[in-house]
PDB file as gemmi writes it, atoms N, CA and C in Angstrom:
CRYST1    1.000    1.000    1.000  90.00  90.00  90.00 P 1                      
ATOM      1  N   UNK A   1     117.393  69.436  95.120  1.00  0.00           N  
ATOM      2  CA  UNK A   1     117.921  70.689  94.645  1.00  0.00           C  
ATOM      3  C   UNK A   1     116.813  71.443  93.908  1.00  0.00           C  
ATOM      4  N   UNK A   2     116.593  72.693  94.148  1.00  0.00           N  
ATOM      5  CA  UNK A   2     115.794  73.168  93.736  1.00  0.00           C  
ATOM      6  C   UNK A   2     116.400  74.623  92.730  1.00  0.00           C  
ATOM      7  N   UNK A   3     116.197  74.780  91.346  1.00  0.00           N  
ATOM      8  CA  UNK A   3     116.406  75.835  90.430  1.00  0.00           C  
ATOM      9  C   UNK A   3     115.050  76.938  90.304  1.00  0.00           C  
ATOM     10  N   UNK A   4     115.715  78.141  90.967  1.00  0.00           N  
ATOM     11  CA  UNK A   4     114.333  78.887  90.983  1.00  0.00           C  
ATOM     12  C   UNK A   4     114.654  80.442  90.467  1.00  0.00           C  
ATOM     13  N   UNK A   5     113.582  80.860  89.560  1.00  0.00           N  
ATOM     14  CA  UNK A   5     113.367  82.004  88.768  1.00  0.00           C  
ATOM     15  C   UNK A   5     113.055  82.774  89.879  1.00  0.00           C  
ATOM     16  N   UNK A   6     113.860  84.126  89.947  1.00  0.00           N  
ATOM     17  CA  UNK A   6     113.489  85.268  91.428  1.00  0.00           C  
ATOM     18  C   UNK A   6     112.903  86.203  90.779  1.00  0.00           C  
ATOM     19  N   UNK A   7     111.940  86.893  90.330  1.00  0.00           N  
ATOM     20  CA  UNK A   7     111.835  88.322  90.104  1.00  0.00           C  
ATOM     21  C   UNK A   7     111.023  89.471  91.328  1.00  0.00           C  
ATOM     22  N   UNK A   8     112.943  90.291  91.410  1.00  0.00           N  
ATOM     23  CA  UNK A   8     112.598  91.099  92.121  1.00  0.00           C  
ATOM     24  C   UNK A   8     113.408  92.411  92.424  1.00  0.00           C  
ATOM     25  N   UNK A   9     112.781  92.985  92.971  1.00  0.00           N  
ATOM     26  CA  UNK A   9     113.187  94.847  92.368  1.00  0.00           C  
ATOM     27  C   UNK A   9     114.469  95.592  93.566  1.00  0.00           C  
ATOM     28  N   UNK A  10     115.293  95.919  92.854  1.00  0.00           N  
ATOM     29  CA  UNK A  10     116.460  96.289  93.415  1.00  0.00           C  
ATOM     30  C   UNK A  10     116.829  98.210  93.692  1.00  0.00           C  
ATOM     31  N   UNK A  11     117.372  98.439  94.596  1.00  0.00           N  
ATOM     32  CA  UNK A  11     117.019 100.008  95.303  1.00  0.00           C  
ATOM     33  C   UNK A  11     117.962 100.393  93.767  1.00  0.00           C  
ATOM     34  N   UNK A  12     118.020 101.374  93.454  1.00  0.00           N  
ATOM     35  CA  UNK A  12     118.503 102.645  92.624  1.00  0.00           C  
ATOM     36  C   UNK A  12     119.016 103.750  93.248  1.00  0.00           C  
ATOM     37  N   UNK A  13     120.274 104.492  93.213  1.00  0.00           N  
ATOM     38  CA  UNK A  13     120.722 105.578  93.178  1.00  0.00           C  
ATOM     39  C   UNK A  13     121.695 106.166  91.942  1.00  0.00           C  
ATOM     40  N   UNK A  14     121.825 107.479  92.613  1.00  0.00           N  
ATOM     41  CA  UNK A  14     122.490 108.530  92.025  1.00  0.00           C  
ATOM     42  C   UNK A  14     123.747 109.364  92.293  1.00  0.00           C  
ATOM     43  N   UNK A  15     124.646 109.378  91.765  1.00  0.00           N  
ATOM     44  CA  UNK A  15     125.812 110.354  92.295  1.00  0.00           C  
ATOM     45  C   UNK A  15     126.200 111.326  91.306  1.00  0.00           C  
ATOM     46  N   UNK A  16     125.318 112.144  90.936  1.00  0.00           N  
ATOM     47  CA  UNK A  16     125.667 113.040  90.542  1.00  0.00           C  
ATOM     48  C   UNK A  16     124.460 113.951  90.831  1.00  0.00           C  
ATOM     49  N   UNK A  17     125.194 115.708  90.684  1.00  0.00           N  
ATOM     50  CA  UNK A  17     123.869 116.124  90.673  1.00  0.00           C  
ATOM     51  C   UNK A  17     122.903 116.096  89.769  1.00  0.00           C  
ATOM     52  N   UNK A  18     121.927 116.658  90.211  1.00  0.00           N  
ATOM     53  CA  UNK A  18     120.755 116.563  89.338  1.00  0.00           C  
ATOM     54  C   UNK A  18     119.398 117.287  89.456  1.00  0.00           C  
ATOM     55  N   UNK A  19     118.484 117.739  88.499  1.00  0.00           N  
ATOM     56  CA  UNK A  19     117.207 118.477  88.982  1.00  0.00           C  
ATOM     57  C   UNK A  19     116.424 118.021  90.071  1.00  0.00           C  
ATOM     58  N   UNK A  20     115.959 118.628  90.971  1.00  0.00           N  
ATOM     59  CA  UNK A  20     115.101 118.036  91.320  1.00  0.00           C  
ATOM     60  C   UNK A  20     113.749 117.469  91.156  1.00  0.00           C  
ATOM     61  N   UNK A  21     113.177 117.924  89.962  1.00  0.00           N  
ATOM     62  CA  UNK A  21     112.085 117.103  89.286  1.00  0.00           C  
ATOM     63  C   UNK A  21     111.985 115.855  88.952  1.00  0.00           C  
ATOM     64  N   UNK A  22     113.940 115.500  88.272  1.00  0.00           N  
ATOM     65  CA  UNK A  22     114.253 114.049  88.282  1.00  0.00           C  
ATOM     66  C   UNK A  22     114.145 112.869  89.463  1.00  0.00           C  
ATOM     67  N   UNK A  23     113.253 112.199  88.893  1.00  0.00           N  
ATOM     68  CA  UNK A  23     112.985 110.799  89.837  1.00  0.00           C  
ATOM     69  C   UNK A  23     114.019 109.648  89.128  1.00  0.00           C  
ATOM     70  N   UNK A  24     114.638 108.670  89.645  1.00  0.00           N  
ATOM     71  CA  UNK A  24     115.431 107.984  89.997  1.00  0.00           C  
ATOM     72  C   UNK A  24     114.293 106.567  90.138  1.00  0.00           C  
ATOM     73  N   UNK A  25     114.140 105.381  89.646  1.00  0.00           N  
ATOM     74  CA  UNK A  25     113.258 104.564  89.608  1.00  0.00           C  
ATOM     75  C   UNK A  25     113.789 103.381  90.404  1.00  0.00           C  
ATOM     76  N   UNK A  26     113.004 102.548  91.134  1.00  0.00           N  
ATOM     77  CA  UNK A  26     113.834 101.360  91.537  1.00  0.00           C  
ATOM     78  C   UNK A  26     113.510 100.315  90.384  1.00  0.00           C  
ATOM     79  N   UNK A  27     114.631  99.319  90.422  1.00  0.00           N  
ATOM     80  CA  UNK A  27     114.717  98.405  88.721  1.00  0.00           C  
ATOM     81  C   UNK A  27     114.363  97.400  88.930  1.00  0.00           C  
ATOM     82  N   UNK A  28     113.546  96.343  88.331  1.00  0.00           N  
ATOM     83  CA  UNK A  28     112.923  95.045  88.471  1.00  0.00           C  
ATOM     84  C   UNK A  28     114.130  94.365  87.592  1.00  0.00           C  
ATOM     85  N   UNK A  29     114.331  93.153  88.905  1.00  0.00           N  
ATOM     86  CA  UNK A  29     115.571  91.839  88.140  1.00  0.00           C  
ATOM     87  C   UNK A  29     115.126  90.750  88.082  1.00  0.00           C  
ATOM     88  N   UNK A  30     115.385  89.927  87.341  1.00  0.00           N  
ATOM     89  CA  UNK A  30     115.710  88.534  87.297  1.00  0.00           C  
ATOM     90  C   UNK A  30     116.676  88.173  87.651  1.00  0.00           C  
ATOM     91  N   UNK A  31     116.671  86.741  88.629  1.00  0.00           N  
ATOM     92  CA  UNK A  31     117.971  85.989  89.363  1.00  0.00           C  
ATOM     93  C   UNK A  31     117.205  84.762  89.005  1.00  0.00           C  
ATOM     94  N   UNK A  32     118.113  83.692  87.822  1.00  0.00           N  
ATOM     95  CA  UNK A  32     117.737  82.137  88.102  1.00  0.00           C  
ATOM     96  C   UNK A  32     119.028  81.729  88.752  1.00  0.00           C  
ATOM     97  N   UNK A  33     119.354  80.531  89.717  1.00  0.00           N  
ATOM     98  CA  UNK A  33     119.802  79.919  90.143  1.00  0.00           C  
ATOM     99  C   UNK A  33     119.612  79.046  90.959  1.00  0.00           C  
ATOM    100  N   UNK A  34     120.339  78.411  92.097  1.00  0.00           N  
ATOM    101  CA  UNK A  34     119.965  77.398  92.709  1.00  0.00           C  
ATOM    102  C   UNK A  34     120.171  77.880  93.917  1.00  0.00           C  
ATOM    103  N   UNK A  35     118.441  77.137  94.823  1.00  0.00           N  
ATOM    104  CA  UNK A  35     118.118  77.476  96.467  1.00  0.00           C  
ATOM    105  C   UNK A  35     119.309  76.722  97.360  1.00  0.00           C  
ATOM    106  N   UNK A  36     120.263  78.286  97.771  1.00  0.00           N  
ATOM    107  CA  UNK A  36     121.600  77.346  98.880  1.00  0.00           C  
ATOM    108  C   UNK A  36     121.019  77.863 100.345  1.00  0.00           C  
ATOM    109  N   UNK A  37     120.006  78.194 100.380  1.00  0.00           N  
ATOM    110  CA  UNK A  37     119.786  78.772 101.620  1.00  0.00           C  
ATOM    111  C   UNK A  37     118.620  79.732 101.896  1.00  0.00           C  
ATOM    112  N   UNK A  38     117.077  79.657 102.736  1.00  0.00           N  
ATOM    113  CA  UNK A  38     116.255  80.232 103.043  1.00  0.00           C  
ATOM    114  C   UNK A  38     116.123  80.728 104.363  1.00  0.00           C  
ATOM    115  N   UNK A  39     115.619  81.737 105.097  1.00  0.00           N  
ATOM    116  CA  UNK A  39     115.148  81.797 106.418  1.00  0.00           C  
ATOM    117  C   UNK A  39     114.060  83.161 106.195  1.00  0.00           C  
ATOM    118  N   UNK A  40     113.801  82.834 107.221  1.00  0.00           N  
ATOM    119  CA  UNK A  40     112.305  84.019 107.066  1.00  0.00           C  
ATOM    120  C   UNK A  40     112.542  85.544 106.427  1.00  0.00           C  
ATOM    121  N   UNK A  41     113.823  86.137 106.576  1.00  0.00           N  
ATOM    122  CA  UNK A  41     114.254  87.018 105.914  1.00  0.00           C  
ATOM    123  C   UNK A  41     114.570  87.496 104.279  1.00  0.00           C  
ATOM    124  N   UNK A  42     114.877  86.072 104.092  1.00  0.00           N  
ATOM    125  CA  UNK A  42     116.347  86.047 102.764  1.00  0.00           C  
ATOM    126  C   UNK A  42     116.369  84.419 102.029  1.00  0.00           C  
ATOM    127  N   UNK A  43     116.371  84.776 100.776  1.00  0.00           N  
ATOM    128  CA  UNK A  43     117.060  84.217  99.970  1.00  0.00           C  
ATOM    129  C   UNK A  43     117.663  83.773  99.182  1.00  0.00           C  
ATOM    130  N   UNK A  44     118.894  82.926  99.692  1.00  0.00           N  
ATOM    131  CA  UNK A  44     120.227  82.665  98.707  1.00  0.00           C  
ATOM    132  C   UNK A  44     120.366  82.412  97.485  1.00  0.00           C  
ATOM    133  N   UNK A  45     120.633  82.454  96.823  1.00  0.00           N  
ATOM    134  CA  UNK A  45     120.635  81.942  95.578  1.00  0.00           C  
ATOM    135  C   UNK A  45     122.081  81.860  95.032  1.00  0.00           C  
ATOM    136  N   UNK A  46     122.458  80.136  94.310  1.00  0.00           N  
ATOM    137  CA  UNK A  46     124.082  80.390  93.864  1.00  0.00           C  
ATOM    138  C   UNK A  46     123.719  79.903  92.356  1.00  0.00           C  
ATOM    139  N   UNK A  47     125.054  80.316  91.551  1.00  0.00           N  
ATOM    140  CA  UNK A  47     124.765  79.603  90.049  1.00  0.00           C  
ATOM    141  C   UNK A  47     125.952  78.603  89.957  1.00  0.00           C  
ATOM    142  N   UNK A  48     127.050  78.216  90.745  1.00  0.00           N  
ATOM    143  CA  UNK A  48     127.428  76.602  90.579  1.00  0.00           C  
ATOM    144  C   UNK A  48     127.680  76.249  92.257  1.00  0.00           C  
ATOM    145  N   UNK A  49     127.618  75.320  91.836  1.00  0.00           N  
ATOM    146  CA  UNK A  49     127.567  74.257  93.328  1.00  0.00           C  
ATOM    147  C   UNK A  49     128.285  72.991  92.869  1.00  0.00           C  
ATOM    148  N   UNK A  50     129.572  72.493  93.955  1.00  0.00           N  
ATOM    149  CA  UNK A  50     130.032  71.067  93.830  1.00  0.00           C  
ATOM    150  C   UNK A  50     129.622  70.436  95.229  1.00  0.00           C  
ATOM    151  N   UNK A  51     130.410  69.436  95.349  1.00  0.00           N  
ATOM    152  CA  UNK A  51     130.132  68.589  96.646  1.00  0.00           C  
ATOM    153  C   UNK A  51     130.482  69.337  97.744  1.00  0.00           C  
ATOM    154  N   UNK A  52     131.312  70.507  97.702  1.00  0.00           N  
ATOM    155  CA  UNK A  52     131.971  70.624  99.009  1.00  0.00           C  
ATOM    156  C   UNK A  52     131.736  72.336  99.194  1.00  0.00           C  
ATOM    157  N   UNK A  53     130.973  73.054  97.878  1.00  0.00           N  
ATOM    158  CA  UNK A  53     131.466  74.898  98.177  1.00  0.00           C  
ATOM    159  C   UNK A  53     130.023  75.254  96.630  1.00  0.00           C  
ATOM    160  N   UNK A  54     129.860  76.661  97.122  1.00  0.00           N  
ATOM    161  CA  UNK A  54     128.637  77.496  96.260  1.00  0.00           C  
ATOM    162  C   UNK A  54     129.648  78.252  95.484  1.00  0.00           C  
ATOM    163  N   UNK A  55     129.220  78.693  94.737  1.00  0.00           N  
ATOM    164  CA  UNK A  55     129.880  79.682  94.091  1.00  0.00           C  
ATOM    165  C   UNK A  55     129.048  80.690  93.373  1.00  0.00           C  
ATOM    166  N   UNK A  56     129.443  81.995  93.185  1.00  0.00           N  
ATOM    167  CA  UNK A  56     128.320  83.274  92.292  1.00  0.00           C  
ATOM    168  C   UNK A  56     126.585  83.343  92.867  1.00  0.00           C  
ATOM    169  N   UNK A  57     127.572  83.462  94.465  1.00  0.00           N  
ATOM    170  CA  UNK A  57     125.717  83.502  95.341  1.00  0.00           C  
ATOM    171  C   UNK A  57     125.613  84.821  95.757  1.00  0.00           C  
ATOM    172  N   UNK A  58     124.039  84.930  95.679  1.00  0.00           N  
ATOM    173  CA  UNK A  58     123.493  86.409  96.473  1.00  0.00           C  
ATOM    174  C   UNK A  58     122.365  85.866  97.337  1.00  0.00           C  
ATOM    175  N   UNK A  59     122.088  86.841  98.129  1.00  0.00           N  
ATOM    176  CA  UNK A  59     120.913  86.863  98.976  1.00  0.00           C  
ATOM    177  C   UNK A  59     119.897  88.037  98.816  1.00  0.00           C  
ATOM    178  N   UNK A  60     118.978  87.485  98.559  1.00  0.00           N  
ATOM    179  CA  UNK A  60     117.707  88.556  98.267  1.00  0.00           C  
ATOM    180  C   UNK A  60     117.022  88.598  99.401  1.00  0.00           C  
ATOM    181  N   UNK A  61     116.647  89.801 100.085  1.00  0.00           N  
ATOM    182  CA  UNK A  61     115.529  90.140 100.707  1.00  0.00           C  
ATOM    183  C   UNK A  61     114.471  89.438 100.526  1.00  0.00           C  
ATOM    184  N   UNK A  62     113.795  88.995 101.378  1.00  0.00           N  
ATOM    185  CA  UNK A  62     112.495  89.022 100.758  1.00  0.00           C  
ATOM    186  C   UNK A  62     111.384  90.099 100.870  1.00  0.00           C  
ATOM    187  N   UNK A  63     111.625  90.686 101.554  1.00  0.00           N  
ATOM    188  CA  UNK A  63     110.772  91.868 101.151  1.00  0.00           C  
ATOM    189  C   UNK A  63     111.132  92.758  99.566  1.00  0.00           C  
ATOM    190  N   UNK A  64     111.728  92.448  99.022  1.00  0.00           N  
ATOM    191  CA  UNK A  64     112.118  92.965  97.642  1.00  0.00           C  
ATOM    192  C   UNK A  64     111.783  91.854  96.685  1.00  0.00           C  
ATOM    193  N   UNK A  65     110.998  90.516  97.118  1.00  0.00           N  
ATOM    194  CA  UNK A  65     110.783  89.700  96.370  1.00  0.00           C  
ATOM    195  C   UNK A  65     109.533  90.266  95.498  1.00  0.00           C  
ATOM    196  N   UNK A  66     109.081  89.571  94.317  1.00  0.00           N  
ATOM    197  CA  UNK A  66     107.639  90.253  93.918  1.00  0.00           C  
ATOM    198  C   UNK A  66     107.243  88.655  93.411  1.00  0.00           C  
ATOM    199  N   UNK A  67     108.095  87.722  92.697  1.00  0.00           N  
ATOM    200  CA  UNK A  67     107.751  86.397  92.566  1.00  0.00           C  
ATOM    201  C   UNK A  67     108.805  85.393  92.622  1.00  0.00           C  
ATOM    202  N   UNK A  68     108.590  83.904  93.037  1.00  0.00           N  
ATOM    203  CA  UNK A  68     109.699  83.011  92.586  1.00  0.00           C  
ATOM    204  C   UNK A  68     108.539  82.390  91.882  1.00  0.00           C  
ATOM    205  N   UNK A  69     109.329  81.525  90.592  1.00  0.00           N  
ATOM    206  CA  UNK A  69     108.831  80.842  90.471  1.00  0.00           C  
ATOM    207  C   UNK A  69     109.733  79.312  90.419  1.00  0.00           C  
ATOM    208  N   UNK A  70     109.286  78.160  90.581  1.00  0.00           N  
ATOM    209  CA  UNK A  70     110.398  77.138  90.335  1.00  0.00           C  
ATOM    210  C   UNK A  70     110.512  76.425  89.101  1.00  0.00           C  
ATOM    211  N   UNK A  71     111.781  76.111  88.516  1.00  0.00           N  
ATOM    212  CA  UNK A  71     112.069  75.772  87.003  1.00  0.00           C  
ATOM    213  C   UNK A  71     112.115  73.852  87.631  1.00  0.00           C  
ATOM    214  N   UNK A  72     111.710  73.524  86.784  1.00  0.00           N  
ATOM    215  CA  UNK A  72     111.464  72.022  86.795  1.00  0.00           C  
ATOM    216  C   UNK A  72     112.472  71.307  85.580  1.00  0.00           C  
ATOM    217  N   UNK A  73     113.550  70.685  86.010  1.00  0.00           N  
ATOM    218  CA  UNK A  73     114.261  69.962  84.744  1.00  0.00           C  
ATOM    219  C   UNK A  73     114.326  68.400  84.748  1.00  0.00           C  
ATOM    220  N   UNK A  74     114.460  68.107  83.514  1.00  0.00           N  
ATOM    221  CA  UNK A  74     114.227  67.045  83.132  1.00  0.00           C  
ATOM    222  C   UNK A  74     115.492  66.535  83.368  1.00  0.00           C  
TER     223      UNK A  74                                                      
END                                                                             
């Protein structure tokens, strides 16, 4: 099982109007949880897991990745 630190940057919008001078930024995240799933695209990440089901998972791009790093526990 692997627990891994994601930091990586998520799209931004707007619904309202607004100037057009205003820029709109995309936002840098943190995701720790646990690797339920990789493929060359994407990856999963859940924060509980039992024997049989994931639970509170997302999938990150990886092209929106900027680092993982992996948490090591004792």
């Amino acid at each position: 099982m692997k627990l891994l630190m994601v930091e990586w940057e998520d799209a931004c919008s707007c619904n309202q109007w607004e100037p057009r001078d205003i820029h709109i930024e995309i936002t840098p995240c943190i995701t720790v949880g646990i690797l339920t799933y990789e493929s060359e695209s994407e990856v999963e990440i859940s924060a509980s897991l039992n024997y049989r089901a994931k639970s509170n998972h997302m999938a990150i791009p990886k092209s929106c990745i900027k680092r993982i790093r992996r948490i090591y526990v004792r």
